[in-house]
C-alpha positions, -999 to 999 in steps of 0.1 A, spaced: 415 -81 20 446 -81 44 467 -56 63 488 -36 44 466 -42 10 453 -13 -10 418 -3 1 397 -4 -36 383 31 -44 343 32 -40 329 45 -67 293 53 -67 261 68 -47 260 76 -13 225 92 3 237 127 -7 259 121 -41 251 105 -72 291 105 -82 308 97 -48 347 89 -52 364 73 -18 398 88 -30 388 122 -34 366 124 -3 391 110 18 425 133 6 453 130 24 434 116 54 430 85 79 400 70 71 374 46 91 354 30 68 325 8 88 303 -18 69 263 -27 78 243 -59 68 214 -34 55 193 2 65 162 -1 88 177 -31 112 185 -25 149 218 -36 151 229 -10 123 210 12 136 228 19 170 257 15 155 253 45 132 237 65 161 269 59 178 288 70 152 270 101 150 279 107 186 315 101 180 322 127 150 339 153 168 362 127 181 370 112 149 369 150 130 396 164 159 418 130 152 414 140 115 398 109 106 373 106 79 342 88 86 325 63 57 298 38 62 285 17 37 250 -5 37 236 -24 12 206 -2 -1 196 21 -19 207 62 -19 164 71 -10 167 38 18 199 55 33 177 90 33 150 82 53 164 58 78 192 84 84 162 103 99 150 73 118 187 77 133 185 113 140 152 112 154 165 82 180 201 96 186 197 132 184 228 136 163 228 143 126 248 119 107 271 137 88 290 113 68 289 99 35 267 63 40 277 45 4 254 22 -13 258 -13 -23 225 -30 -30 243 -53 -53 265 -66 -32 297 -56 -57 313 -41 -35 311 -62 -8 322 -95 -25 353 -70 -37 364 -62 4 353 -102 12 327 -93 37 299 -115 31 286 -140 55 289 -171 40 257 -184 59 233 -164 68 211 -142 40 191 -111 36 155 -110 33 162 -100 -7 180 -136 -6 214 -121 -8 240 -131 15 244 -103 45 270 -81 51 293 -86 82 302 -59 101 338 -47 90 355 -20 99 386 -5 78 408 17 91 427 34 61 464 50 60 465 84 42 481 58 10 448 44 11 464 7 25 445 -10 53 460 -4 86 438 -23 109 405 -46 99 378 -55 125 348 -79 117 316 -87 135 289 -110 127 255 -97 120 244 -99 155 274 -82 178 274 -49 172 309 -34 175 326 -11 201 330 22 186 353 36 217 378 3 206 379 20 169 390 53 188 415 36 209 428 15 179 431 44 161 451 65 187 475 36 187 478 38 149 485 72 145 509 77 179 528 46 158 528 57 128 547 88 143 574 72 165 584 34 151 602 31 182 576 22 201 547 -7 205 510 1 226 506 -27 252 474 -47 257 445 -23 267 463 5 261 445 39 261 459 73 249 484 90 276 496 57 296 531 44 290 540 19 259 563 -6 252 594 -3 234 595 -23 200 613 -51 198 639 -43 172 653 -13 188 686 -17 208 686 -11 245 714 12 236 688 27 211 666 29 238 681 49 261 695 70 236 659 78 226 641 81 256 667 82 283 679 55 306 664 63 335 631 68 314 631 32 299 616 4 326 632 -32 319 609 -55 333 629 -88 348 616 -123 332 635 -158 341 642 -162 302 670 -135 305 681 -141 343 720 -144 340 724 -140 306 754 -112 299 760 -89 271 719 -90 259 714 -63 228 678 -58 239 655 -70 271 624 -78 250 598 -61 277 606 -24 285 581 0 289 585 39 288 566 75 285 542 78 255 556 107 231 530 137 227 511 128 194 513 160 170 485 177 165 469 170 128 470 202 107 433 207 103 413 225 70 384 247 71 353 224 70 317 234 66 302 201 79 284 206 113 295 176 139 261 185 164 230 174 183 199 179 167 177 180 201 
């Protein structure tokens, strides 16, 4: 799977649904969709816990949440209350099953070395971040033994959707939601300040353009992040909330 590919649908059981369709779940939504090597291992497991910390900040983003281990519907049931009990947070999103594998050999996340305890090769840890179209915006992948940085996902994400809105503009290195971004390379410095405003866009000087006359763009110029609109919302009746 690469950027910009179509995300397969995931047909199938999750610990709560015996006909669970990716498609329909997700709507018209973003989507993060976060792969495990398998239930009852510790890695996975603070990772889910995290997750379940998180919701309210992927739910007010409007972003759907999906995991997806490789076991069984009844395996995803009771170490979801292993989670619960550690976390204190319910997890409150679908948790596909894959105990086959067939879906993972389909999105190309199988480590190539290093097996299960059923003999099956593991599951890396990927992480999918889906346009409403269903096309992968961003991938992340993790070996078995990292576990990832939820609070990256979120910042990634913010960058996806404040881009998706205004083409104009680029997120710098280590950029977090609210500080200023970089304006993209293919727009005009005419464009620019047309846009934003002249004395709103910051050229910054490098030696490669020292003395040259009649440049169409500086190549580094920074300027005010745009508000992000707010997402239009629909009446849910999942609860995002601590358990104790």
């Amino acid at each position: 799977m690469h950027i910009g590919d179509q995300f397969p649908n995931l047909l199938g059981a999750t610990q709560d649904s015996e006909s669970f369709n990716l498609y329909q779940h997700v709507g018209d939504k973003w989507c993060v969709i976060f792969t495990h090597p398998g239930d009852f291992t510790p890695v996975c497991t603070t990772e889910l816990a995290s997750a379940a910390s998180l919701q309210m900040n992927f739910k007010n983003r409007n972003v759907v949440l999906v995991g997806l281990s490789c076991n069984s519907a009844e395996s995803h049931r009771q170490w979801i209350r292993d989670i619960e009990y550690v976390s204190g947070f319910i997890v409150n999103f679908p948790l596909f099953c894959d105990p086959t594998r067939e879906n993972a050999v389909k999105l190309g996340i199988l480590d190539s070395q290093n097996r299960a305890n059923d003999g099956l090769p593991l599951t890396v840890r990927g992480t999918f971040i889906l346009k409403p179209d269903k096309t992968i915006a961003s991938m992340m992948v993790y070996p078995y033994n990292v576990g990832r940085n939820l609070e990256e996902v979120l910042r990634v994400l913010d960058s996806l959707l404040l881009t998706e809105q205004e083409k104009t503009i680029v997120t710098p290195s280590n950029w977090n939601d609210g500080e200023d971004v970089l304006v993209a390379y293919d727009v005009t410095d005419d464009k620019a300040n047309q846009k934003f405003g002249e004395d709103q866009v910051k050229v910054v000087k490098v030696p490669s353009e020292w003395g040259k006359k009649g440049l169409k763009r500086h190549y580094l110029r920074y300027t005010k992040a745009p508000k992000l609109k707010p997402p239009v919302m629909k009446e849910e009746d999942e609860s995002y909330c601590q358990i104790s």
